[in-house]
KEKE-3310 file (N, C-alpha, C; in steps of 0.2 Angstrom, whole numbers, plus 5000, padded with zeros to 4 digits):
npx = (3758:3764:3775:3778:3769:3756:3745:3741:3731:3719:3712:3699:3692:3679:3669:3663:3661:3665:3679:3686:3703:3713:3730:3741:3756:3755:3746:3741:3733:3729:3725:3712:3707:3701:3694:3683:3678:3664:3656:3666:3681:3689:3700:3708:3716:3721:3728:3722:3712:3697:3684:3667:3666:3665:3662:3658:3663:3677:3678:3675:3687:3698:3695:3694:3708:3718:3729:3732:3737:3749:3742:3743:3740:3744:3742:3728:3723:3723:3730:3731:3737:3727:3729:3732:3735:3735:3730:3712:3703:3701:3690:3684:3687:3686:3671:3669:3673:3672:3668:3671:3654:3652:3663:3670:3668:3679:3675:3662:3660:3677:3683:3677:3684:3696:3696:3691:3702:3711:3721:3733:3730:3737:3740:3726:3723:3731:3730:3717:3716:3725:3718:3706:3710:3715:3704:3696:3699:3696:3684:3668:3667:3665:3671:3673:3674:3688:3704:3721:3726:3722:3725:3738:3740:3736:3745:3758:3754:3758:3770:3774:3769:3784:3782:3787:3798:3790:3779:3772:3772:3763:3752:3749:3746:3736:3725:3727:3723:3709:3704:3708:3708:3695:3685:3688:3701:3713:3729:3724:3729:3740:3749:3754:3766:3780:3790:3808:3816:3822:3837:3843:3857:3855:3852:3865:3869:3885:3889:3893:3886:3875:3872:3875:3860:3854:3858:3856:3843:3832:3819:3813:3805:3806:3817:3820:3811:3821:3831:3826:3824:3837:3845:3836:3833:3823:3807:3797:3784:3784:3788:3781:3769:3774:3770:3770:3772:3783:3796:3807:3816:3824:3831:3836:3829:3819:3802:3794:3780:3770:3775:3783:3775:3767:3776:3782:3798:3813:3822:3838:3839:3846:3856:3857:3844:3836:3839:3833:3818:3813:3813:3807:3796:3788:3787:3779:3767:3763:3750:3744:3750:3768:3772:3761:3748:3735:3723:3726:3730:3737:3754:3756:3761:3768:3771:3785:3790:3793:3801:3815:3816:3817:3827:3839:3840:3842:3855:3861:3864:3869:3863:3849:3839:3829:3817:3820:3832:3837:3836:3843:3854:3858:3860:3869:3881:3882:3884:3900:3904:3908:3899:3889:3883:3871:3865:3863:3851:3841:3840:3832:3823:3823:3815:3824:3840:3844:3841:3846:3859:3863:3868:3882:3885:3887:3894:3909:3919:3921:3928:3940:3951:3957:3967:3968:3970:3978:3985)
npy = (4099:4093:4099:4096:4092:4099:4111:4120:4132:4137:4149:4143:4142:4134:4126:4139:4143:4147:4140:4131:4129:4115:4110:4098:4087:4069:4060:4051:4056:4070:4066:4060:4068:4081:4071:4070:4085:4096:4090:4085:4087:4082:4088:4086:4093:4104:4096:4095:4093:4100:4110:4118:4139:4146:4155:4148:4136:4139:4142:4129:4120:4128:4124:4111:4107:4113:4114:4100:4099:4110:4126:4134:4149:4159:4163:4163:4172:4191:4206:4218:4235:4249:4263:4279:4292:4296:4306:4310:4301:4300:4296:4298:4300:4285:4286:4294:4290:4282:4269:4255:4246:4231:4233:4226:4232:4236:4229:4236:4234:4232:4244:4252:4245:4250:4262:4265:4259:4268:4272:4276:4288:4284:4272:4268:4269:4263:4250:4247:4247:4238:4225:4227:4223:4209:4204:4207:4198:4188:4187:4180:4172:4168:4179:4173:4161:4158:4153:4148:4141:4148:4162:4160:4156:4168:4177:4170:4173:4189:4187:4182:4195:4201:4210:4218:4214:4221:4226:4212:4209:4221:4215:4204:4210:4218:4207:4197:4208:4211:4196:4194:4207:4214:4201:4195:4185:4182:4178:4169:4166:4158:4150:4155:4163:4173:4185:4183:4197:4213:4219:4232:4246:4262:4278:4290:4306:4316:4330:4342:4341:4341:4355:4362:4360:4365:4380:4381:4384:4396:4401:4404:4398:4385:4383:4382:4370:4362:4363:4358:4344:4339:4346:4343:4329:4324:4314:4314:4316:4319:4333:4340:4338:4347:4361:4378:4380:4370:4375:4375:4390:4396:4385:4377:4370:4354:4351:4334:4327:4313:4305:4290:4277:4282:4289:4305:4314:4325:4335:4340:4356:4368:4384:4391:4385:4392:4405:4408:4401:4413:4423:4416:4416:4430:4434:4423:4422:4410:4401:4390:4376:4374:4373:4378:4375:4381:4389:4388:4376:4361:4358:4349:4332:4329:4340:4343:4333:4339:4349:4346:4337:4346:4354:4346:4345:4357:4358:4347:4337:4319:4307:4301:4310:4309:4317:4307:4303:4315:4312:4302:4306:4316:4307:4298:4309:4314:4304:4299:4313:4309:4305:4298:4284:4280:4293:4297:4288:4293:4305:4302:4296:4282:4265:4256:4250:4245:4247:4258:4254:4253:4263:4263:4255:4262:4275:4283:4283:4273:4263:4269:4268:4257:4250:4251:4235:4239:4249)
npz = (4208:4193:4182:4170:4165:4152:4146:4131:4127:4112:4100:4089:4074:4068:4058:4055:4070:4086:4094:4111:4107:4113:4116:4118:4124:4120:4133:4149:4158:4153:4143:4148:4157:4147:4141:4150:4147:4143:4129:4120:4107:4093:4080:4066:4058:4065:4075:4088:4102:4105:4110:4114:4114:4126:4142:4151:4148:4147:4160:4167:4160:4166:4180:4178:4176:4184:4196:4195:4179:4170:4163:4149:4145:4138:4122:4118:4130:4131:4134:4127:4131:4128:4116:4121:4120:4109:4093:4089:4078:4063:4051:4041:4026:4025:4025:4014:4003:3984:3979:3967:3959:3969:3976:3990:4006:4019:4036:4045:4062:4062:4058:4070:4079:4079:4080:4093:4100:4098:4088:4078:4063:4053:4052:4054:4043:4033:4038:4036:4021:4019:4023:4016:4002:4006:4008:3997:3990:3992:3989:3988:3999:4016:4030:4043:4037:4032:4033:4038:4027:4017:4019:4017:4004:4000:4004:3998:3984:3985:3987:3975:3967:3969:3982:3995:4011:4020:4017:4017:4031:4036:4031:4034:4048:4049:4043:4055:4065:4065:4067:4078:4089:4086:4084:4095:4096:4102:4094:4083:4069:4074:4069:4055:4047:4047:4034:4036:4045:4034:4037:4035:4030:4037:4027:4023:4023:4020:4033:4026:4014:4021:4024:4013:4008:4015:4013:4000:4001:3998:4005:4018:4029:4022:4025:4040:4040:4038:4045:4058:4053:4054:4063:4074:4073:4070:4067:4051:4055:4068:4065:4058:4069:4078:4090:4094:4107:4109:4106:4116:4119:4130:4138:4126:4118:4110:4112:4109:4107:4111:4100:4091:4096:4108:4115:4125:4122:4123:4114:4103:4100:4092:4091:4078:4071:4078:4077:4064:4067:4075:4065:4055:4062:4064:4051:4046:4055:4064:4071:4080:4076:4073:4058:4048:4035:4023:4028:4043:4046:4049:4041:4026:4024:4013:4007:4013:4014:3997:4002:4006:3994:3985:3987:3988:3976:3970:3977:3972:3973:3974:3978:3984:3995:4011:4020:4032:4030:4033:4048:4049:4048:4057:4070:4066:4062:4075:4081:4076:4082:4094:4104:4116:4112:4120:4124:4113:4109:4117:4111:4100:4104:4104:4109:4111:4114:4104:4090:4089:4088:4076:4068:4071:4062:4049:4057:4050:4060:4064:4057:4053:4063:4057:4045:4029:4017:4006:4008)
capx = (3757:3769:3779:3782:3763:3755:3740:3739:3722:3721:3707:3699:3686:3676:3662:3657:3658:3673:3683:3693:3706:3717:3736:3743:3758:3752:3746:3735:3731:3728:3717:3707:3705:3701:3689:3677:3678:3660:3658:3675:3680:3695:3700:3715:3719:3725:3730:3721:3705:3693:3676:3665:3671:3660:3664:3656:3666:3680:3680:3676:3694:3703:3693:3697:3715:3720:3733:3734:3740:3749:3740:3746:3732:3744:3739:3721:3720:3724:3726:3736:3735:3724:3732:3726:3740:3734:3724:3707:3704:3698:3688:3679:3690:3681:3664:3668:3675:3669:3670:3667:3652:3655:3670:3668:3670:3680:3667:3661:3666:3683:3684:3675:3686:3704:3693:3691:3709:3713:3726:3735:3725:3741:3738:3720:3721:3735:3725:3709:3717:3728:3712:3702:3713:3711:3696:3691:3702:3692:3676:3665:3670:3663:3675:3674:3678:3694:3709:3728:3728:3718:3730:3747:3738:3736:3755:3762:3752:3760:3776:3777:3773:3789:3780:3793:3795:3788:3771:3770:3771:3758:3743:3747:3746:3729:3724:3726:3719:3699:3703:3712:3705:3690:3681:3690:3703:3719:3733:3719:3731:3745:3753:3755:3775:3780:3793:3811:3817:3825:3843:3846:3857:3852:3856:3865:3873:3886:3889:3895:3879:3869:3875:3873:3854:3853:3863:3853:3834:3829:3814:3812:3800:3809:3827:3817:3809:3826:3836:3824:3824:3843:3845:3835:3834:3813:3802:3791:3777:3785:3791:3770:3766:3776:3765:3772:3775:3786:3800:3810:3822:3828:3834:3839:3826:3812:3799:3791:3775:3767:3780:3780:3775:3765:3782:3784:3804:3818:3830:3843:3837:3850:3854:3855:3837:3831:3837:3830:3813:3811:3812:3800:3788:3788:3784:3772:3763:3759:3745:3743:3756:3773:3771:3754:3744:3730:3718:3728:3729:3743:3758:3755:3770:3772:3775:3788:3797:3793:3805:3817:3819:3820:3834:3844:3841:3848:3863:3865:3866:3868:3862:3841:3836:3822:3816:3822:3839:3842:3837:3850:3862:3860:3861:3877:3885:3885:3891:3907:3908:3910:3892:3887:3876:3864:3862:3858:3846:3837:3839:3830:3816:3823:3814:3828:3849:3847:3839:3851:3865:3862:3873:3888:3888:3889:3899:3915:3924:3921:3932:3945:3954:3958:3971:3965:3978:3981:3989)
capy = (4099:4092:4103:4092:4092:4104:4112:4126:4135:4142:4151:4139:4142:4128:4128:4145:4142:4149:4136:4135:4121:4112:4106:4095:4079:4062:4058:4048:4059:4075:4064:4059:4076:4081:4067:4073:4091:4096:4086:4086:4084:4082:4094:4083:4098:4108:4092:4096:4092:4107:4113:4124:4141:4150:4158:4144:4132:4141:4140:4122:4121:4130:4122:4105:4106:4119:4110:4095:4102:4119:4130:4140:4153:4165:4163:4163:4177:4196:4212:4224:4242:4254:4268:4284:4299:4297:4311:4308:4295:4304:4291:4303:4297:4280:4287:4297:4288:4280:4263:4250:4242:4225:4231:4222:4236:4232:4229:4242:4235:4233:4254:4254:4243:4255:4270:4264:4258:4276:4269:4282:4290:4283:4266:4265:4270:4257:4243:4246:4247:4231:4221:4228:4218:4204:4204:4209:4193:4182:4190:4175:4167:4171:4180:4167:4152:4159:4149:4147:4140:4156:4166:4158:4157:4176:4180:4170:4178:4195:4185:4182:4200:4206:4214:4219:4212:4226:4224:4207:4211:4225:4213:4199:4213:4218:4201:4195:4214:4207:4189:4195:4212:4212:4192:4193:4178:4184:4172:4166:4161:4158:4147:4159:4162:4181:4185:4187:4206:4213:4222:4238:4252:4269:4282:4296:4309:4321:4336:4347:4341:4346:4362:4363:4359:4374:4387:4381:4385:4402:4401:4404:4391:4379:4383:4379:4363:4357:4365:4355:4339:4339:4349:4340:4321:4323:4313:4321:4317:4325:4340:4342:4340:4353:4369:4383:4380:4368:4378:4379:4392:4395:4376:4376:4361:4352:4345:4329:4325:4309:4302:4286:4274:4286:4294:4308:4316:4332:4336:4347:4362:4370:4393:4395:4384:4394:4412:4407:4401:4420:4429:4415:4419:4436:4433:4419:4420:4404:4401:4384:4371:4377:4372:4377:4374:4386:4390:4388:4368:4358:4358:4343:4327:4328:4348:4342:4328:4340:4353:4342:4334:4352:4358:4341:4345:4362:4357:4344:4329:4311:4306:4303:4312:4309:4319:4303:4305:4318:4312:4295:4309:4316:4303:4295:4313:4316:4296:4303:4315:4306:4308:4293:4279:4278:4299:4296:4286:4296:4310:4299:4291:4274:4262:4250:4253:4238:4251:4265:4252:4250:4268:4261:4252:4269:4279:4284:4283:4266:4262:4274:4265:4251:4251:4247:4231:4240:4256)
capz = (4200:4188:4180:4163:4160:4151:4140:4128:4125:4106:4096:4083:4072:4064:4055:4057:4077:4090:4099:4112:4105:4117:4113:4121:4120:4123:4141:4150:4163:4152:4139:4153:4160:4141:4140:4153:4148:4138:4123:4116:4099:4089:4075:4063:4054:4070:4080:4095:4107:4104:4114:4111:4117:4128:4145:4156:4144:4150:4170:4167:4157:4172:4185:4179:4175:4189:4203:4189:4175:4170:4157:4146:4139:4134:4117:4121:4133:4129:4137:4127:4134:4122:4115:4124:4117:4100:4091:4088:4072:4056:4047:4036:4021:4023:4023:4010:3997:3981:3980:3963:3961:3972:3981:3997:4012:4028:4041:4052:4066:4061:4059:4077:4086:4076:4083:4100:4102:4096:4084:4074:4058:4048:4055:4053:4034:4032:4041:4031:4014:4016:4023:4012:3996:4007:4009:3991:3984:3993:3989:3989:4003:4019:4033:4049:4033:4029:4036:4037:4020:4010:4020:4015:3998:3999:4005:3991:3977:3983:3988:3967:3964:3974:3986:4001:4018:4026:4015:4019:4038:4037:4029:4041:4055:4045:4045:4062:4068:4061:4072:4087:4091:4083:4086:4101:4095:4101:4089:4078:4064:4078:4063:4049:4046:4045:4032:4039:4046:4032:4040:4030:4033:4037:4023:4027:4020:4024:4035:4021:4012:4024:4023:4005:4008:4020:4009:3992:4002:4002:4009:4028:4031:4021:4028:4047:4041:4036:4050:4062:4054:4055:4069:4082:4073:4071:4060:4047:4057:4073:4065:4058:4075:4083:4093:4095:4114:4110:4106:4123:4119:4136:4139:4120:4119:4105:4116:4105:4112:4109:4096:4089:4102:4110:4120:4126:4124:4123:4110:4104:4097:4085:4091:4073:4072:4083:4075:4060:4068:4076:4060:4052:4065:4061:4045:4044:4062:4063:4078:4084:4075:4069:4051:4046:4029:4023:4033:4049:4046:4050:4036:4025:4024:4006:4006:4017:4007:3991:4001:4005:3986:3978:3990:3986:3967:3971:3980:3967:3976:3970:3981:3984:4000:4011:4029:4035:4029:4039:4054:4052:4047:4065:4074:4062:4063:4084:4087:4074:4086:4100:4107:4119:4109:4125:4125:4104:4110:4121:4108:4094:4105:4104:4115:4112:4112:4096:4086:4089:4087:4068:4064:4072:4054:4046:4058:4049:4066:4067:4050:4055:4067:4053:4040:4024:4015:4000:4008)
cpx = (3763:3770:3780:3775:3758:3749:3742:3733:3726:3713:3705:3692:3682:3670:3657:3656:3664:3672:3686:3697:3713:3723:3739:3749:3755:3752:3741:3731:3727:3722:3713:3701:3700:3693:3683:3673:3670:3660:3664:3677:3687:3697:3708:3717:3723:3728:3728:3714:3703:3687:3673:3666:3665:3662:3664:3660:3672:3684:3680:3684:3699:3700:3694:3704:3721:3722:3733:3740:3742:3746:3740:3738:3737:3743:3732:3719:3723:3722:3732:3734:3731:3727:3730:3728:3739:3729:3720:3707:3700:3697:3682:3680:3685:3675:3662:3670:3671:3672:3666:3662:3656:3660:3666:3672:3672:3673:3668:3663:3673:3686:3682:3682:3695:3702:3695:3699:3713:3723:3728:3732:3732:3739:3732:3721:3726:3731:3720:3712:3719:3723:3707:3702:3713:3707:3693:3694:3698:3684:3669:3665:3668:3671:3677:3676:3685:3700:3716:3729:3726:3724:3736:3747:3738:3744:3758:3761:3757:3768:3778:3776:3780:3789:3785:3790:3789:3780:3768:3768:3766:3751:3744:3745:3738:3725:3721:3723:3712:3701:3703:3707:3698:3683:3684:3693:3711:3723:3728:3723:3739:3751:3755:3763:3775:3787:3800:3814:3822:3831:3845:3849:3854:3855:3858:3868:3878:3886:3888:3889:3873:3866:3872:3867:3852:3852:3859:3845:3835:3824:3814:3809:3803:3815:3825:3816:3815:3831:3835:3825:3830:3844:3845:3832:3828:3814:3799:3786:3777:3786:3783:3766:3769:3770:3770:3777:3779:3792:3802:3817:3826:3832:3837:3835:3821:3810:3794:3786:3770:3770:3780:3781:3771:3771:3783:3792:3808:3821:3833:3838:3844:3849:3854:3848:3834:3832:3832:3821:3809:3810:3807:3794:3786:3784:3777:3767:3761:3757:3746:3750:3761:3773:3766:3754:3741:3726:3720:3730:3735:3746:3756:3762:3773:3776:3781:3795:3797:3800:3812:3822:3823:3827:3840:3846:3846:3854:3866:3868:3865:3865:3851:3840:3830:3823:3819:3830:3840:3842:3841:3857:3864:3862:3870:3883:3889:3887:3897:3909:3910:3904:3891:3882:3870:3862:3860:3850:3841:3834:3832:3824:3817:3822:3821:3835:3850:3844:3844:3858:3865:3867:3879:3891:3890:3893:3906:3921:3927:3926:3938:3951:3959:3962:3970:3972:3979:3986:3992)
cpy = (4097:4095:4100:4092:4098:4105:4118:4128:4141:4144:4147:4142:4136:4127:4134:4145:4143:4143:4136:4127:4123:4109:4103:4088:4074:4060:4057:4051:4067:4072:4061:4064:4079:4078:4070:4081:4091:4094:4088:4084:4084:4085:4090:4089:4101:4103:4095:4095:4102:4106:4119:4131:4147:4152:4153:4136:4133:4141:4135:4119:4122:4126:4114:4101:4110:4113:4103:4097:4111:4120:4133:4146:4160:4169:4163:4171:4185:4201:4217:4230:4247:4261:4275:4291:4302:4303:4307:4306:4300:4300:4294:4301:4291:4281:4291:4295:4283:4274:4258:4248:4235:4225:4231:4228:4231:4233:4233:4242:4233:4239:4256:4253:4247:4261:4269:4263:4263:4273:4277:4281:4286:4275:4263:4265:4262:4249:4241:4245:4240:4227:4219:4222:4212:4201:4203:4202:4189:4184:4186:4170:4171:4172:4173:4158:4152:4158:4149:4148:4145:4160:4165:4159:4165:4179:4176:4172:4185:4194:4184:4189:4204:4212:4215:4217:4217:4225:4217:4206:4214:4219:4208:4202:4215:4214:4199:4201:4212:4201:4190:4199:4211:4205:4191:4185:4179:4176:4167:4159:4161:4154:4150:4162:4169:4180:4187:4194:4207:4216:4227:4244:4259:4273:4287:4299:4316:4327:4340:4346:4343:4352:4366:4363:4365:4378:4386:4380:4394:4405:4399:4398:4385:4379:4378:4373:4360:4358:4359:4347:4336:4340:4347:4331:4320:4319:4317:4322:4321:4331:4345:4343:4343:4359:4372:4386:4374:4367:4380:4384:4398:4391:4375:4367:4360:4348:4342:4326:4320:4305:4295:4281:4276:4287:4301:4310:4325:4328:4340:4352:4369:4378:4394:4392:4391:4403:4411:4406:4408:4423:4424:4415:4425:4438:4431:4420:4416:4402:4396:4380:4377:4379:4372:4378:4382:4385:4388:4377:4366:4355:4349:4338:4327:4333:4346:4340:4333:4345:4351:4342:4342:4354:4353:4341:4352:4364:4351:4338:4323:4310:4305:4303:4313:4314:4314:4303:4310:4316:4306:4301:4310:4315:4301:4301:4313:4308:4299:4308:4316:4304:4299:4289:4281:4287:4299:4295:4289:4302:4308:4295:4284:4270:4256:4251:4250:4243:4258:4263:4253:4258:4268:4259:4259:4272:4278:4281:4275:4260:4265:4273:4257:4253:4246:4242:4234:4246:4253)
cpz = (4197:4183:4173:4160:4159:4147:4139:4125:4118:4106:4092:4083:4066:4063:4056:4067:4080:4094:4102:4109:4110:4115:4118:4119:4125:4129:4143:4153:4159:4147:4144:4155:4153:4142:4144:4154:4142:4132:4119:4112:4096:4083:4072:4059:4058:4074:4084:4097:4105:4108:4115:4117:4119:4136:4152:4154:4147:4155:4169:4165:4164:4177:4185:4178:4183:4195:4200:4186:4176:4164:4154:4140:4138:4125:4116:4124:4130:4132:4137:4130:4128:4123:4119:4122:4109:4099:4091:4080:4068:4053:4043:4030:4020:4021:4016:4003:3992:3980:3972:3965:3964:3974:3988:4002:4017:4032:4046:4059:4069:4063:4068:4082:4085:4080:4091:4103:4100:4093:4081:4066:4052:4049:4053:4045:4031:4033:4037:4023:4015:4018:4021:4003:3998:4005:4002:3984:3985:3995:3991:3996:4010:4026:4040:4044:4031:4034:4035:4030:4015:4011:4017:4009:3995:3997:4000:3985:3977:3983:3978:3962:3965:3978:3992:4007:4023:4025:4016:4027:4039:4035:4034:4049:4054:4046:4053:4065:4067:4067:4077:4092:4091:4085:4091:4103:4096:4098:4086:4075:4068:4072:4058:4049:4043:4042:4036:4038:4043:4038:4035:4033:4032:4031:4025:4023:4022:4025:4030:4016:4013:4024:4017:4004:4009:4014:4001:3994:4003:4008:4014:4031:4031:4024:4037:4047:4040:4040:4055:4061:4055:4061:4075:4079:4073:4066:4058:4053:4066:4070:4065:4064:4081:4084:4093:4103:4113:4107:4114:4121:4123:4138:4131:4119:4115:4109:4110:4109:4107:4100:4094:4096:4109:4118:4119:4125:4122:4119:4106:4099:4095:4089:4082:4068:4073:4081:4069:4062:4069:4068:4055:4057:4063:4054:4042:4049:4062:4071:4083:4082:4071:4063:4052:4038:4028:4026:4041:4051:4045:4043:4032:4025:4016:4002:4011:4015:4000:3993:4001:3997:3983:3981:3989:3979:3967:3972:3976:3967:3974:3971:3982:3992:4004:4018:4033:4034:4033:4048:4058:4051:4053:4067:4071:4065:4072:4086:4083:4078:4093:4107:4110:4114:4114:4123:4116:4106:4113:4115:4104:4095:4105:4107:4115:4110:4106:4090:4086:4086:4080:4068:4067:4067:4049:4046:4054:4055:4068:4061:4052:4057:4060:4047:4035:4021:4009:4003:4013)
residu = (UNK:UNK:UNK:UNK:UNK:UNK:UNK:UNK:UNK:UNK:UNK:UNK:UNK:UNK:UNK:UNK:UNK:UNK:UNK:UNK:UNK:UNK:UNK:UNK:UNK:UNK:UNK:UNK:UNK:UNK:UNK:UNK:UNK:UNK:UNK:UNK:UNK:UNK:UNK:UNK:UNK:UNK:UNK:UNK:UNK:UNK:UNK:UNK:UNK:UNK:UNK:UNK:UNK:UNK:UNK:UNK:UNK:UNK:UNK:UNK:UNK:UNK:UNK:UNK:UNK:UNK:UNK:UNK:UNK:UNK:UNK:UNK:UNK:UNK:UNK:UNK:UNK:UNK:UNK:UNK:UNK:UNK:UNK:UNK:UNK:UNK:UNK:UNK:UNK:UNK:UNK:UNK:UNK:UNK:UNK:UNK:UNK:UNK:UNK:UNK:UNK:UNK:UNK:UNK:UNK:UNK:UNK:UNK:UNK:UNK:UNK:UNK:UNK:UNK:UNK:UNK:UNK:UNK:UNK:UNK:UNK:UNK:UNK:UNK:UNK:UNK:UNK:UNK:UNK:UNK:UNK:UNK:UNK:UNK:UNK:UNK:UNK:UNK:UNK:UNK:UNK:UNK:UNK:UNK:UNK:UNK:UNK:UNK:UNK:UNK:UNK:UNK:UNK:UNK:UNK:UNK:UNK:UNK:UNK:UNK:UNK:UNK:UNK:UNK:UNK:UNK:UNK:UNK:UNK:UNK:UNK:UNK:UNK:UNK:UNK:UNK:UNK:UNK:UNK:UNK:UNK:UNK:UNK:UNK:UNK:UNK:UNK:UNK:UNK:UNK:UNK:UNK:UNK:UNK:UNK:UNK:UNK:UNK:UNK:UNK:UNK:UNK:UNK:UNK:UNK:UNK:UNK:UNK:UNK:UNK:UNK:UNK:UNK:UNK:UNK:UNK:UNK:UNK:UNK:UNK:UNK:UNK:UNK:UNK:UNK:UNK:UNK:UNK:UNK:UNK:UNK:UNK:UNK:UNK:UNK:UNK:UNK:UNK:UNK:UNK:UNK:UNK:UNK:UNK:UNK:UNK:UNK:UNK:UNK:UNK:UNK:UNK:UNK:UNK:UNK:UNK:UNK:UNK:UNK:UNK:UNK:UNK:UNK:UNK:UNK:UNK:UNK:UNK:UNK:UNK:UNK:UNK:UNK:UNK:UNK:UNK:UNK:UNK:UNK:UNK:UNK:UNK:UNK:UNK:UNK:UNK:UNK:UNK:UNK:UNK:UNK:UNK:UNK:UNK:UNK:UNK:UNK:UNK:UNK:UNK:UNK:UNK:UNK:UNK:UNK:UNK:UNK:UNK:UNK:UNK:UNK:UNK:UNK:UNK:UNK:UNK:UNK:UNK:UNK:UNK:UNK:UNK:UNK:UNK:UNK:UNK:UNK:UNK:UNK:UNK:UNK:UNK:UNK:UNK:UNK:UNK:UNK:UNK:UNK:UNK:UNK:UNK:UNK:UNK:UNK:UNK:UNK:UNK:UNK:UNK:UNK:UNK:UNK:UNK:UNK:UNK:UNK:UNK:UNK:UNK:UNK:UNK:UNK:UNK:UNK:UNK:UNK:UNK:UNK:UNK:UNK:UNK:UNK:UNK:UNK)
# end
């Protein structure tokens, strides 16, 4: 085989019909090859030989390129892993909501194939809404005719209301989830251009702050939700999904089951945590999850952030404090006190030491050493 020559298998859709479309540079031997492949057509829009894309279309493709040419179908073929740690999908919300005349609903088997791939219930809702507004700008317009060009068209509409990179990310993930997953077209819109990755520092605030947070909550419950999110470095939606067993306070440990990413890990659990959590058991008995709701139903996220805010308003902070703040405080705090980056890392669930690196910018300790030119 010659290593210099090459094809790429994409998804194309043309007039209402899946293709597979072929790319390839100039050669006599590959447009030969091409030439005798089932009626073969050329598509000037995408630059490339296209044929209609059917299974037995396919093998022909491999079968007549194989030990020729090399092949690339990694943009063609797909075989992400389906989530399997996730709770069960709540799509009751969809069913249940009231909807304008002639708002165009995501397609059902959109919700199935969220369901089946046991996405996270935050996930599904996020996916449907931003697809939804897709969907609903280009009402008229059927879904298999909408092209690169709608979409770019799309993205600079929201690019001119100053929509943030992160919401332009999410509807292209939206998007491409209907072509890829869904129509079974893994990299459909392989040319669509994702806004660049903002770089923001974490917020933090200091120890003595945190403190102040503590000592200005009376309430039990709320001194615990804000011990822990401090304490042991959780997200909200970790703290929400603590059970009762997973308090190890033998080991002095939080075990985080099913986290983002769907990982499992341990991390520190705080003794004055953990006095405090006894005398709020005591109190509240709560059965199944830690923080429960009424009727025995898992604490909400926003009773969460609301306790949070008022004990930052209490303690008088300048400062705007989220759940999330404390858990960059954490992590910022124990590198200041000499604590390994890697053992952070582990602490804080990071699959990747480039995501942990980011509160090096923060850490005081890492200024410290430096002698400012005015003094």
């Amino acid at each position: 085989m010659n290593a210099m020559k090459s094809i790429t298998l994409y998804h194309l859709m043309i007039n209402g019909q899946k293709m597979i479309g072929i790319k390839f540079s100039p050669d006599r031997l590959i447009q030969g090859l091409v030439k005798s492949l089932p009626e073969p057509k050329w598509s000037e829009p995408h630059q490339m030989a296209y044929i209609v894309n059917t299974k037995r279309n396919l093998g022909i493709i491999f079968s007549t390129f194989k030990g020729l040419v090399w092949i690339n179908y990694n943009r063609f073929l797909s075989n992400k892993p389906i989530n399997t740690n996730n709770e069960l999908v709540d799509v009751a919300w969809f069913r249940k909501r009231k909807c304008l005349p002639g708002y165009r609903l995501c397609p059902e088997e959109y919700l199935l194939k969220l369901e089946l791939k046991r996405y996270a219930n935050s996930t599904v809702r996020t996916y449907v809404v931003f697809f939804e507004m897709f969907i609903n700008h280009y009402k008229n317009k059927e879904l298999t005719e909408i092209n690169e060009s709608d979409i770019r068209s799309y993205l600079q509409k929201l690019i001119h209301r100053n929509r943030s990179n992160s919401y332009l990310n999410q509807t292209i993930n939206a998007i491409k989830f209907y072509y890829e997953a869904v129509l079974g077209m893994p990299n459909r819109f392989y040319e669509i251009e994702r806004p660049r990755k903002e770089s923001k520092l974490p917020k933090v605030i200091a120890k003595e702050e945190v403190f102040s947070l503590i000592d200005n909550t009376q309430n039990i419950k709320h001194k615990c939700i804000l011990k822990l999110l401090y304490g042991s470095g959780l997200r909200r939606s970790e703290l929400l999904n603590l059970k009762l067993t997973d308090i190890d306070s033998k080991r002095m440990l939080v075990r985080v089951e099913g986290a983002k990413g769907n990982k499992d890990r341990y991390t520190l659990l705080s003794k004055t945590a953990l006095d405090d959590l006894r005398m709020y058991y005591k109190e509240w008995r709560p059965e199944v999850f830690l923080f429960e709701g009424r009727k025995g139903r898992k604490y909400s996220a926003e009773s969460v952030v609301q306790v949070v805010k008022k004990a930052a308003k209490k303690a008088r902070l300048m400062q705007v404090v989220t759940p999330h703040t404390l858990r960059h405080s954490f992590a910022t705090h124990l590198l200041e006190a000499g604590v390994d980056l890697r053992q952070i890392q582990v602490l804080l669930g990071h699959g990747s030491s480039k995501t942990t690196e980011i509160y090096t910018h923060v850490a005081t300790n890492t200024f410290k050493t430096i002698k400012n030119p005015l003094d």
